[in-house]
N, C-alpha and C positions, 0 to 999 in steps of 0.2 A: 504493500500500500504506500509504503513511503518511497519507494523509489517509483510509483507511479505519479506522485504526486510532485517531486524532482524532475521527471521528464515535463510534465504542466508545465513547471514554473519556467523552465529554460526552453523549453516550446513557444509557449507563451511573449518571452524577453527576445527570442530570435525573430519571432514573426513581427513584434514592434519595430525591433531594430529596421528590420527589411519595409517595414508604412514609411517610417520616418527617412531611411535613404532614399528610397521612392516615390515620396510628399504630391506633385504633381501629379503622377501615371495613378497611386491611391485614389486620389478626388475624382479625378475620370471616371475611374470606374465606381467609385459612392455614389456617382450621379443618377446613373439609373435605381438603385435602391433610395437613394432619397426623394425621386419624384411618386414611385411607388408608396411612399409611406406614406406622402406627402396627401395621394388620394387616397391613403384607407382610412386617413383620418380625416381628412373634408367629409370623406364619402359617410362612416360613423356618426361625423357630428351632425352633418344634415337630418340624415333621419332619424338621430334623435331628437334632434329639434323640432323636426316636422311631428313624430310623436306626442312634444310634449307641447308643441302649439295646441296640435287636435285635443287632445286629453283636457287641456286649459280651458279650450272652447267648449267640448260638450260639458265640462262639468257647468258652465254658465246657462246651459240649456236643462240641466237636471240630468243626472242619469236615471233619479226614480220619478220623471215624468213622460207620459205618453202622451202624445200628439194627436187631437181629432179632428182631421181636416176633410175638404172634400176633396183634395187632390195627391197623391202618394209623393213619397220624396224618391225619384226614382222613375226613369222614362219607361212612358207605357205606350203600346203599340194601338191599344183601341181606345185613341184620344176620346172620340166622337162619346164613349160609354160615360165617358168623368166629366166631359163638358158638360153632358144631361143631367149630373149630380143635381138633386138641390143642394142651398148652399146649409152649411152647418150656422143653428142661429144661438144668438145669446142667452136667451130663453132655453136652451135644452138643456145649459147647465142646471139650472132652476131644477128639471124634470130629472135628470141625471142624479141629481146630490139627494134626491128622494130616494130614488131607487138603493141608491147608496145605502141612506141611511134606515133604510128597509129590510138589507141584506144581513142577515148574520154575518159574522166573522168575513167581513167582505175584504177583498186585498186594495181593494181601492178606498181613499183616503178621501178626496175631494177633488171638484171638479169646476174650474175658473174661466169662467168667459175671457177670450182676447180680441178685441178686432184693431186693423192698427191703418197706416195709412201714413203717407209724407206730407210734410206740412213745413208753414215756415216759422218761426217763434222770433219775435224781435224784441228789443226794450231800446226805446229812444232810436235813434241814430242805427243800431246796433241790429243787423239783420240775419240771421241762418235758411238757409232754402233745403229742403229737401231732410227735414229731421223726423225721424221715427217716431211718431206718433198711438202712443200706447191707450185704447181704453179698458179696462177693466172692473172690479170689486175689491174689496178690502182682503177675501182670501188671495190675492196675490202676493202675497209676503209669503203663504205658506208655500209656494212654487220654485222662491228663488233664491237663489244663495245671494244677492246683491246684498254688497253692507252700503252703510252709507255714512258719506264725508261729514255729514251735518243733518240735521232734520230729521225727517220719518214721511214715513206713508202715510194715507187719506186709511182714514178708519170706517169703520161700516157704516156708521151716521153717515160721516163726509160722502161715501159713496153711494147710500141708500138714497140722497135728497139730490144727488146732481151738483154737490158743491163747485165751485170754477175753481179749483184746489190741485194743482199739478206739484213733481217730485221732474228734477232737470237731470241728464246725463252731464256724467261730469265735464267734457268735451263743452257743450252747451254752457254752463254754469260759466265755464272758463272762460268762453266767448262774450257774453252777456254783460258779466261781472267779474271783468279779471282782476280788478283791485278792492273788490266789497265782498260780503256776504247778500246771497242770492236771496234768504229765508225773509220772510216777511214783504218782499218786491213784487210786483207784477209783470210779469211779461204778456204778449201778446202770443196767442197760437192760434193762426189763422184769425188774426185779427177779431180775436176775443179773448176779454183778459182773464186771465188765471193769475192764482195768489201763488207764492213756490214754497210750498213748507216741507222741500226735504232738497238733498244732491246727493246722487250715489257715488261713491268712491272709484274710484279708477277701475274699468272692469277690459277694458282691451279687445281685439277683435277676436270676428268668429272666421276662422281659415284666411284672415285678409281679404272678406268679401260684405263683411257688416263689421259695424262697430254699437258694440254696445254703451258707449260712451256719447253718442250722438243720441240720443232718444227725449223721450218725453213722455211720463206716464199721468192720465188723466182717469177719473172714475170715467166707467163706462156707460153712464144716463148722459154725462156733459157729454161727452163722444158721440152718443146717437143724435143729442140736441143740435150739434154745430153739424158733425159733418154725416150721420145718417150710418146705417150699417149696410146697405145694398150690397158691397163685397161681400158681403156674409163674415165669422167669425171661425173664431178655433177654439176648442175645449182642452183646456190642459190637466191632466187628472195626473193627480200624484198618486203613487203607490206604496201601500202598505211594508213593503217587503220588496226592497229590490234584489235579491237575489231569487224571489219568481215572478220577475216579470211575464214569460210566456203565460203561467195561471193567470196572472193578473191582466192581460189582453185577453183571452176567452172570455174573462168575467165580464171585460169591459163592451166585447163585441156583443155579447147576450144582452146588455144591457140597455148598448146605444140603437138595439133594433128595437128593443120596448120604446124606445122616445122617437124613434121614428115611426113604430107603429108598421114596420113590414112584417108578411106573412112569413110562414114556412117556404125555405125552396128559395125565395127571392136572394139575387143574389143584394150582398150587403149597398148600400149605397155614399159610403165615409170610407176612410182611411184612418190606420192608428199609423202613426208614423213615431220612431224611436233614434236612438244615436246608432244604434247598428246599422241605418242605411247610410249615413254619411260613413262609418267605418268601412263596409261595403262599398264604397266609390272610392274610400282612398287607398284601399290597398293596392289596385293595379298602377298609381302615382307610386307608392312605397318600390314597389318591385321594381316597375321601372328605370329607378333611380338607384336599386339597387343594382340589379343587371348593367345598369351603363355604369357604375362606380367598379364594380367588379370585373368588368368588361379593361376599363382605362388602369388598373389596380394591376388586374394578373398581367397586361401587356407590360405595362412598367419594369416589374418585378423579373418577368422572363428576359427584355433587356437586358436590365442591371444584371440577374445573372448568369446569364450569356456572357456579358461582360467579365465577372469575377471569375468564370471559367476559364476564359481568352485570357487573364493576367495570370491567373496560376499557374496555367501549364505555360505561360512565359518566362513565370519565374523559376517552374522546374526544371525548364531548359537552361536556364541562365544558372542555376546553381545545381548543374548535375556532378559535376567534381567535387563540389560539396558534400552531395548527398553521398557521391562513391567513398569519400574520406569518411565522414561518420560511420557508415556501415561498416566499411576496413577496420574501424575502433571498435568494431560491438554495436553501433546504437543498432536497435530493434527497429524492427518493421513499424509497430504501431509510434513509435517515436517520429519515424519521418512523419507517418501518416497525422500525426496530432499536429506538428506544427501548420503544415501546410494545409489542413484544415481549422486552425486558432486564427494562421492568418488571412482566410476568405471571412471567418467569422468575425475575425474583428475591423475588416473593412466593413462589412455588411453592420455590423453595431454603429459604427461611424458614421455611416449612411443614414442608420435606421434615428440616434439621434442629433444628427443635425434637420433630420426630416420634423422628429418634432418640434424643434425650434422652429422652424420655419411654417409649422403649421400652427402651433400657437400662436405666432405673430399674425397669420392672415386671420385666423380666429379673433383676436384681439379686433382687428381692424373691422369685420367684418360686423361684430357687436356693437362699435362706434359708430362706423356707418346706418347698422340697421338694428338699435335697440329692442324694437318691437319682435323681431326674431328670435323667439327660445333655445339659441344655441348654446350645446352641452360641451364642453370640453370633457371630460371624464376621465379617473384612473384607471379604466377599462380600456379605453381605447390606445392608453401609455403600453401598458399590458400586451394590448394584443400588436398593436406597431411592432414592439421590440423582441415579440416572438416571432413575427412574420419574418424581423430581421437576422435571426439566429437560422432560421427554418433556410430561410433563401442563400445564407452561408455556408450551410450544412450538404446542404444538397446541389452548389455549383460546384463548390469544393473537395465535393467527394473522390470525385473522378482526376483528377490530376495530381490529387493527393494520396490518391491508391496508386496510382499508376506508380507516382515516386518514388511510398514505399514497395515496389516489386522490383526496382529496379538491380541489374546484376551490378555489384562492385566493381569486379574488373570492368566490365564495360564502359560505367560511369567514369571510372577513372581514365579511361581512354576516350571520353568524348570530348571531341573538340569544337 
């Protein structure tokens, strides 16, 4: 053991020795093992970014609330069948939360009328066009995980009378009132005033294609007063027990036929829509971002060792009298064989961390650039970089450094 461990260590001191006389021909061939690392960790950090956006965003959608809408989230081929939908109205939560609270041990919790629409909210001078318009009930607090910066939600009174009583997305508040507080002020939404007695706290987007920061929640009587429900509405039903949800969609489908009043056989006329169909549309984005990461990842790497193969058996050519003299003294087979396998391995370490540096840095930048982005740097992807890097050492390196150690003495010594 210990003189295996003697060979390491002078294995080891020979192969530095020969980077360091080498210094430029080394970096050449680092290169390709550093662009390689270089993408398995962009490629790592994207989708886990892209994961931990998603995750972010449906948690702001509820993972224990179900969706009743007329239209699925999800392309369907017999448009014409969902156009005919009637629309889901605010009223059936009404009809719904009976049913609910009818049912024994029921998985479903409660059911909140939404209908929403774009609108513009101004104060003074101070205009927003195109802001997300929320009307509602007082059970919407039970729905969502928004905290809030300041203030509170419209309580069942406020929202049983129609109060003119809005809650501003933070975005909004910001815009409106960047150097006051918002609570106690009026603004205009669609040029009718509401009082602001809440602002939610920073809540971020959903995939970068909504912002929940942009909105505006109004009881849902002042929302039919101003601007009418003709779009029709959405039922948000939170659930008992999210870990059965599927029970808790049966429950739900038997129930929203009672309030629709269909027979047997018909087929359903709503949709429950869940965060499983948006996970659902983003996995073939995941895969294919993985296939091209690993696609640009393996080419690198086969390079780079391609490369560290082409320098070893240069350097075994270059130090075959060497090798013949060693073996003339005794060194062993596996002696040749370690060093000139240490020293493929510790190009490739060199590769693999100056790959991180340089991929931290574009990570740094990339986070300054684009904060809203949940990019993960992780000691997982340290981890697996600098295995890739010993992996792609090991296995350029084999072959030139077997061949070395086989080599006949005398010959060696005769090669010119």
């Amino acid at each position: 053991m210990r003189r295996f461990y003697n060979e390491f260590v002078e294995s080891f001191r020979i192969a530095l020795s020969q980077i360091r006389a080498n210094k430029m021909r080394s970096i050449l061939t680092a290169l390709g093992v550093i662009i390689g690392i270089v993408a398995v960790t962009l490629m790592g950090t994207a989708i886990r970014g892209i994961d931990t956006g998603f995750q972010n965003s449906l948690s702001m959608l509820g993972d224990d609330v179900v969706y009743v809408q007329k239209w699925p989230w999800m392309d369907v081929e017999d448009w014409w069948n969902y156009a005919n939908r009637p629309n889901v109205k605010p009223q059936d939560a009404e009809k719904l939360n009976r049913i609910i609270n009818e049912t024994p041990n029921s998985l479903l919790d409660v059911a909140v009328p939404v209908v929403a629409r774009s609108t513009s909210v101004k104060r003074g001078d101070a205009k927003l066009s195109a802001v997300f318009t929320i009307g509602t009930n007082g059970d919407y607090a039970r729905i969502t995980a928004a905290e809030y910066r300041e203030g509170r939600l419209f309580n069942d009174t406020e929202a049983n009378s129609g109060r003119e009583v809005c809650v501003l997305g933070y975005d909004v508040a910001e815009a409106l009132f960047p150097n006051a507080s918002p609570l106690d002020q009026t603004v205009m939404i669609g040029n009718h005033p509401f009082l602001v007695i809440g602002v939610f706290a920073k809540q971020g987007e959903f995939l970068g294609m909504f912002s929940f920061d942009n909105q505006t929640i109004i009881p849902l009587l002042a929302f039919q007063k101003y601007f009418g429900t003709r779009r029709g509405a959405e039922l948000r039903v939170k659930i008992v027990d999210k870990n059965r949800v599927n029970d808790a969609k049966e429950e739900l489908v038997g129930a929203m036929r009672r309030v629709r009043g269909q027979l047997p056989g018909e087929r359903d006329n709503f949709s429950l829509n869940e965060q499983q169909a948006f996970k659902a549309q983003l996995e073939p984005v995941k895969a294919g971002i993985a296939f091209a990461g690993l696609f640009i990842t393996g080419l690198s790497l086969f390079v780079g060792a391609i490369g560290i193969m082409n320098i070893t058996f240069v350097s075994v050519k270059e130090r075959t009298k060497e090798i013949g003299t060693r073996k003339a003294l005794g060194a062993r087979r596996r002696s040749i064989l370690m060093q000139f396998l240490i020293e493929a391995v510790s190009i490739c370490l060199i590769g693999g961390t100056v790959g991180m540096v340089v991929s931290f840095g574009l990570f740094t930048i990339v986070s300054k650039l684009a904060p809203s982005f949940p990019a993960q740097f992780s000691p997982d992807l340290v981890l697996v970089s600098m295995t890739v890097s010993v992996v792609t050492g090991i296995v350029s390196g084999f072959a030139p450094a077997w061949g070395a150690s086989r080599l006949d003495p005398v010959v060696a010594l005769r090669y010119e």
